[in-house]
C-alpha positions, 0 to 999 in steps of 0.5 A: 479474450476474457471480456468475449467469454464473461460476455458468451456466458452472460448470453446462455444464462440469460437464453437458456430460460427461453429455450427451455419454456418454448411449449410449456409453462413449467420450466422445472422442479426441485424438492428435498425429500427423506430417504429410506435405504435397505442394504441388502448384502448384510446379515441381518439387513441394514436400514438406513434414513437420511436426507437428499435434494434433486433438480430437474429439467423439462424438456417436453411436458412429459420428459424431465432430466433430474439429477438427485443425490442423497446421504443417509446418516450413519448408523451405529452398532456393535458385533461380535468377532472372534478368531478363536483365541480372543473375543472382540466388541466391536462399535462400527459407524456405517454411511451411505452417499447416493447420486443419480442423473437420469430421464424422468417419464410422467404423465402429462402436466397437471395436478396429479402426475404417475411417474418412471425413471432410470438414472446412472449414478454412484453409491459411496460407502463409508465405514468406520471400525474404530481401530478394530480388526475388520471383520464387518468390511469383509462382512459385507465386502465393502471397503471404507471409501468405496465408490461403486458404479450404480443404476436406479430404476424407481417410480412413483406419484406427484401431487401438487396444488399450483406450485408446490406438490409431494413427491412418493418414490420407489426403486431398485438402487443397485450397486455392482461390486463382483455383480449387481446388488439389489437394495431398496430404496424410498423417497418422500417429501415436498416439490416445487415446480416453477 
């Protein structure tokens, strides 16, 4: 039994390519690119650069299913808090993780390519108070670990010059925590069509 299932996924591998390259010369894409990240829902407004790959599938020359993830750095920085009686410095380490999964919409197969997109995902906060009282979880009303649903609406342009291009992108990462959460997102850097 083992042998008839090594063999059955030895045949997609190999049928697969086929499958996907029946009416058009690309097959697919994959890039790195550096990501820009604007929390919205803290005060003052909380940047965020970091790095992420994605993947994606043709399945007609204009319709390509792409899957990206992204982790942005985390960022260091103090504040201040008070209960009235006593005064706390407090040093917090803040990271973001993103991952979508979604259509991409272009127009057409040649050099220069506008594109839409609408993906399903997750956004993972982690925060680190360094054993201090909590007042920048409850600031921004995250919890260290959190996982929340999100949806990436974004666009953008494609260049390329035979197999290798750049990519421009920007879009609405939103995130629900009691609502939606609106924060803007970029993304720039090389892509590679094969």
């Amino acid at each position: 039994m083992k042998r008839y299932l090594g063999f059955g996924i030895i045949l997609l591998m190999f049928s697969a390519p086929a499958v996907l390259a029946q009416d058009h010369s690309d097959h697919g894409e994959v890039g790195v690119f550096a990501d820009y990240f604007r929390l919205s829902d803290s005060s003052p407004f909380q940047n965020f650069v970091g790095i992420g790959a994605r993947a994606a599938v043709n399945f007609h020359s204009s319709v390509q299913l792409e899957a990206e993830m992204a982790y942005d750095f985390k960022r260091n920085y103090t504040r201040t808090f008070t209960d009235g009686f006593t005064t706390e410095l407090v040093n917090t380490s803040f990271r973001t993780l993103h991952g979508f999964f979604g259509p991409k919409f272009q127009t057409g197969s040649g050099p220069f390519r506008v594109f839409i997109t609408g993906k399903v995902g997750f956004d993972n906060f982690s925060i680190s108070n360094s054993n201090a009282t909590s007042g920048f979880t409850s600031a921004v009303g995250l919890t260290n670990g959190t996982t929340r649903f999100a949806v990436y609406p974004g666009g953008g342009i494609e260049a390329f010059a035979g197999p290798i291009g750049v990519r421009a992108e920007i879009g609405d990462d939103i995130y629900f925590l009691n609502g939606a959460h609106n924060n803007l997102r970029l993304s720039l850097g090389p892509q590679f069509r094969f």
